[in-house]
C-alpha positions as CSV (number, residue, x, y, z in Angstrom):
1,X,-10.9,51.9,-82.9
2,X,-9.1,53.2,-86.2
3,X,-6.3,53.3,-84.4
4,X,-6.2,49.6,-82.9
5,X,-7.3,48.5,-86.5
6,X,-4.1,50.2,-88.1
7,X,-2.1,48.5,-85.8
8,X,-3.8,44.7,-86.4
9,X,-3.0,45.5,-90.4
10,X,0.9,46.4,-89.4
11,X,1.5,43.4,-87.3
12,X,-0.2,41.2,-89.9
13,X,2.0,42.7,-92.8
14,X,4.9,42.9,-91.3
15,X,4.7,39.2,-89.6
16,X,5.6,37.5,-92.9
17,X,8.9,39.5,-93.2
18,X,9.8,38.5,-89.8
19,X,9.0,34.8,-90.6
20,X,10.5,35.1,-93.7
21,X,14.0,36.5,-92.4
22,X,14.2,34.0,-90.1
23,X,14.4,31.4,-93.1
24,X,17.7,32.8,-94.1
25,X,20.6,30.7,-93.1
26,X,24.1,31.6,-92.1
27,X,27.3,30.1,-93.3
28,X,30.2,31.8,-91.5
29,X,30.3,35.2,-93.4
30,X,27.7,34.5,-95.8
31,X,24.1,33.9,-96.0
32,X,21.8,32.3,-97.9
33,X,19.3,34.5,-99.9
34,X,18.0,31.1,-101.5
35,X,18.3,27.5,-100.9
36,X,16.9,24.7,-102.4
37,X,16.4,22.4,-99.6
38,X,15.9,19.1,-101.9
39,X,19.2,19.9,-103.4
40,X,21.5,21.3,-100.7
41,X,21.7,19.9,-97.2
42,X,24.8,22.3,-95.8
43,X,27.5,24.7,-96.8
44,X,30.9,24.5,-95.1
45,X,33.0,28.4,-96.0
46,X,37.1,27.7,-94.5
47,X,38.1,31.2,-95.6
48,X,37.3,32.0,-99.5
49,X,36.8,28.9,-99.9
50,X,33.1,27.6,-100.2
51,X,32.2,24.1,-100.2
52,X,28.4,22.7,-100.5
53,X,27.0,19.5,-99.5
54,X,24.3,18.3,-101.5
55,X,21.8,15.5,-101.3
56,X,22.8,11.8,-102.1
57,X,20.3,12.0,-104.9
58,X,22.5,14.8,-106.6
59,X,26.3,13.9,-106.1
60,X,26.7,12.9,-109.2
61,X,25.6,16.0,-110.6
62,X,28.1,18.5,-112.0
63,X,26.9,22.3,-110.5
64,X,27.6,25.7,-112.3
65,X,29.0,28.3,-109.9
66,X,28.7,32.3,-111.0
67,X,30.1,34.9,-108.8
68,X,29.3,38.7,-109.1
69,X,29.8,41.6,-106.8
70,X,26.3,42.8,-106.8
71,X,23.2,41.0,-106.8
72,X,21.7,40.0,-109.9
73,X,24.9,42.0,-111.4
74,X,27.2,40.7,-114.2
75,X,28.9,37.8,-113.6
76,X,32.8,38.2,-112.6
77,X,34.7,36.2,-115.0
78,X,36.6,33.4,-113.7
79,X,40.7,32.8,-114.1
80,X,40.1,31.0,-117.4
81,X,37.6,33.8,-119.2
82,X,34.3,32.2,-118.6
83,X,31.6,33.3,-116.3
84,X,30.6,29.5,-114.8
85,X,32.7,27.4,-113.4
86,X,31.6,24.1,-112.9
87,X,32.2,21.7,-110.0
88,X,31.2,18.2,-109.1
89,X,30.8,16.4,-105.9
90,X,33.4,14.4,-104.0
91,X,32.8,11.1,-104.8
92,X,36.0,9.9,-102.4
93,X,37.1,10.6,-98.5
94,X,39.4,13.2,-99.8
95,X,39.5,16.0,-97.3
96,X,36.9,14.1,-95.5
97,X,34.3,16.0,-97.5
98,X,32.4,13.0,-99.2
99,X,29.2,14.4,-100.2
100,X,30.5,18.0,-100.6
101,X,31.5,20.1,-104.1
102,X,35.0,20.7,-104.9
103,X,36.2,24.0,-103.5
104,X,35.0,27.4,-104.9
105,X,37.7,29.9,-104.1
106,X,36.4,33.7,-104.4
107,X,36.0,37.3,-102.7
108,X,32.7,37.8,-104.6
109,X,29.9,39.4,-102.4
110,X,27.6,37.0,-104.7
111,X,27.7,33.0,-105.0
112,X,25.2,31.1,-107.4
113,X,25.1,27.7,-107.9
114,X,23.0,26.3,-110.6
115,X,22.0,22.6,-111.3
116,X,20.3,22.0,-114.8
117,X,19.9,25.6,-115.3
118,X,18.0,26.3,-112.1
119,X,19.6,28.4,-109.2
120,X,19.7,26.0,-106.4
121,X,21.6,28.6,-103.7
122,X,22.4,31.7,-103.7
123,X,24.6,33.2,-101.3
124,X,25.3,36.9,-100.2
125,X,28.5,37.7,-98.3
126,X,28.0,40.1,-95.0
127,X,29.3,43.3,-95.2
Protein backbone atom coordinates (compact mmCIF):
# COMPACT_ATOMS: atom_id res chain seq x y z
CA UNK A 1 0.00 0.00 0.00
CA UNK A 2 2.96 2.45 1.01
CA UNK A 3 4.33 1.56 -1.98
CA UNK A 4 1.32 2.36 -4.46
CA UNK A 5 0.87 5.53 -2.36
CA UNK A 6 4.56 6.73 -3.06
CA UNK A 7 4.04 6.24 -6.50
CA UNK A 8 0.44 8.31 -6.79
CA UNK A 9 2.63 11.36 -4.88
CA UNK A 10 5.56 10.91 -7.83
CA UNK A 11 3.23 10.92 -10.73
CA UNK A 12 1.28 13.85 -9.20
CA UNK A 13 4.54 15.95 -8.58
CA UNK A 14 6.15 15.24 -11.36
CA UNK A 15 2.97 15.79 -13.84
CA UNK A 16 3.21 19.63 -13.56
CA UNK A 17 6.93 19.55 -14.89
CA UNK A 18 5.79 17.53 -17.73
CA UNK A 19 2.92 19.97 -18.51
CA UNK A 20 4.93 22.71 -17.88
CA UNK A 21 7.83 21.69 -20.37
CA UNK A 22 5.57 21.20 -22.88
CA UNK A 23 4.69 25.03 -22.69
CA UNK A 24 8.09 25.85 -23.88
CA UNK A 25 8.18 26.85 -27.57
CA UNK A 26 10.82 26.31 -30.16
CA UNK A 27 12.17 28.85 -32.61
CA UNK A 28 14.72 27.12 -34.77
CA UNK A 29 17.73 26.95 -32.29
CA UNK A 30 16.26 28.67 -29.56
CA UNK A 31 13.56 28.34 -27.12
CA UNK A 32 11.49 30.18 -25.24
CA UNK A 33 11.99 30.05 -21.39
CA UNK A 34 9.19 32.90 -21.18
CA UNK A 35 6.61 34.40 -23.44
CA UNK A 36 4.11 36.76 -22.91
CA UNK A 37 1.43 35.54 -25.01
CA UNK A 38 -0.63 39.14 -25.04
CA UNK A 39 2.58 40.69 -26.30
CA UNK A 40 4.26 38.25 -28.61
CA UNK A 41 2.42 36.16 -31.22
CA UNK A 42 5.71 34.49 -33.18
CA UNK A 43 9.49 34.67 -33.44
CA UNK A 44 11.06 34.12 -36.85
CA UNK A 45 15.43 33.22 -36.12
CA UNK A 46 17.15 33.31 -40.17
CA UNK A 47 20.62 32.66 -38.76
CA UNK A 48 21.76 35.24 -35.83
CA UNK A 49 19.28 37.10 -36.64
CA UNK A 50 16.10 37.13 -34.45
CA UNK A 51 13.09 38.84 -35.41
CA UNK A 52 9.62 38.88 -33.13
CA UNK A 53 6.15 39.48 -34.11
CA UNK A 54 4.16 41.14 -31.75
CA UNK A 55 0.55 41.91 -31.28
CA UNK A 56 -1.25 44.80 -33.30
CA UNK A 57 -1.94 46.35 -29.99
CA UNK A 58 1.94 46.75 -29.38
CA UNK A 59 3.64 47.72 -32.85
CA UNK A 60 4.05 50.90 -32.04
CA UNK A 61 5.96 50.07 -29.12
CA UNK A 62 9.71 50.41 -29.03
CA UNK A 63 11.19 46.95 -27.19
CA UNK A 64 14.52 46.78 -25.20
CA UNK A 65 16.67 43.71 -26.23
CA UNK A 66 19.59 42.50 -23.62
CA UNK A 67 21.70 39.59 -24.48
CA UNK A 68 23.98 37.67 -22.02
CA UNK A 69 25.69 34.34 -22.21
CA UNK A 70 24.28 32.86 -19.10
CA UNK A 71 21.02 33.11 -17.72
CA UNK A 72 20.23 35.87 -15.48
CA UNK A 73 24.11 36.73 -16.10
CA UNK A 74 25.49 40.26 -16.93
CA UNK A 75 24.37 41.72 -19.83
CA UNK A 76 26.83 41.55 -23.04
CA UNK A 77 27.42 45.04 -24.10
CA UNK A 78 26.19 45.88 -27.42
CA UNK A 79 28.60 47.45 -30.44
CA UNK A 80 27.83 50.97 -29.19
CA UNK A 81 28.69 50.39 -25.17
CA UNK A 82 25.28 50.00 -23.85
CA UNK A 83 23.72 46.92 -22.51
CA UNK A 84 19.90 47.49 -24.32
CA UNK A 85 19.40 47.91 -27.53
CA UNK A 86 16.18 49.05 -28.46
CA UNK A 87 14.09 48.06 -31.56
CA UNK A 88 10.70 48.97 -32.95
CA UNK A 89 8.24 47.18 -35.05
CA UNK A 90 7.95 47.40 -38.82
CA UNK A 91 5.47 49.62 -39.53
CA UNK A 92 6.06 49.08 -43.65
CA UNK A 93 6.18 45.70 -46.10
CA UNK A 94 9.88 45.95 -45.82
CA UNK A 95 11.19 42.39 -45.92
CA UNK A 96 7.65 41.36 -45.82
CA UNK A 97 7.88 41.41 -42.01
CA UNK A 98 5.02 43.93 -41.19
CA UNK A 99 4.15 43.29 -37.73
CA UNK A 100 7.73 42.02 -36.78
CA UNK A 101 10.78 43.94 -34.75
CA UNK A 102 13.80 45.11 -36.60
CA UNK A 103 16.40 42.48 -36.69
CA UNK A 104 18.49 41.49 -33.51
CA UNK A 105 21.83 40.17 -34.71
CA UNK A 106 23.74 38.13 -31.90
CA UNK A 107 25.49 34.74 -30.76
CA UNK A 108 24.29 35.18 -27.16
CA UNK A 109 23.03 31.94 -25.52
CA UNK A 110 20.44 34.54 -23.83
CA UNK A 111 17.76 36.97 -25.63
CA UNK A 112 15.45 39.29 -23.39
CA UNK A 113 13.10 41.50 -24.67
CA UNK A 114 11.52 44.04 -22.45
CA UNK A 115 8.48 46.35 -23.04
CA UNK A 116 7.96 49.10 -20.31
CA UNK A 117 10.34 47.43 -18.08
CA UNK A 118 8.71 44.06 -18.06
CA UNK A 119 10.44 40.96 -19.74
CA UNK A 120 8.01 39.97 -22.33
CA UNK A 121 10.33 36.87 -23.81
CA UNK A 122 13.06 35.32 -22.99
CA UNK A 123 14.85 33.14 -25.17
CA UNK A 124 17.62 30.38 -24.48
CA UNK A 125 19.73 29.20 -27.33
CA UNK A 126 20.19 25.11 -27.63
CA UNK A 127 23.35 23.90 -26.92
Amino acid sequence: MQKLFRTVLVLLFSLPLVVQAQDKMKYGPFTAIARDAQTVEDVLVEGDNIYVKVKPEARGASFSVKVSDKNMGDYRAWNDGSSEKVVKVYQSQQANKQGYTYRVNTAANYIEYHLDGKMVLHLERAK
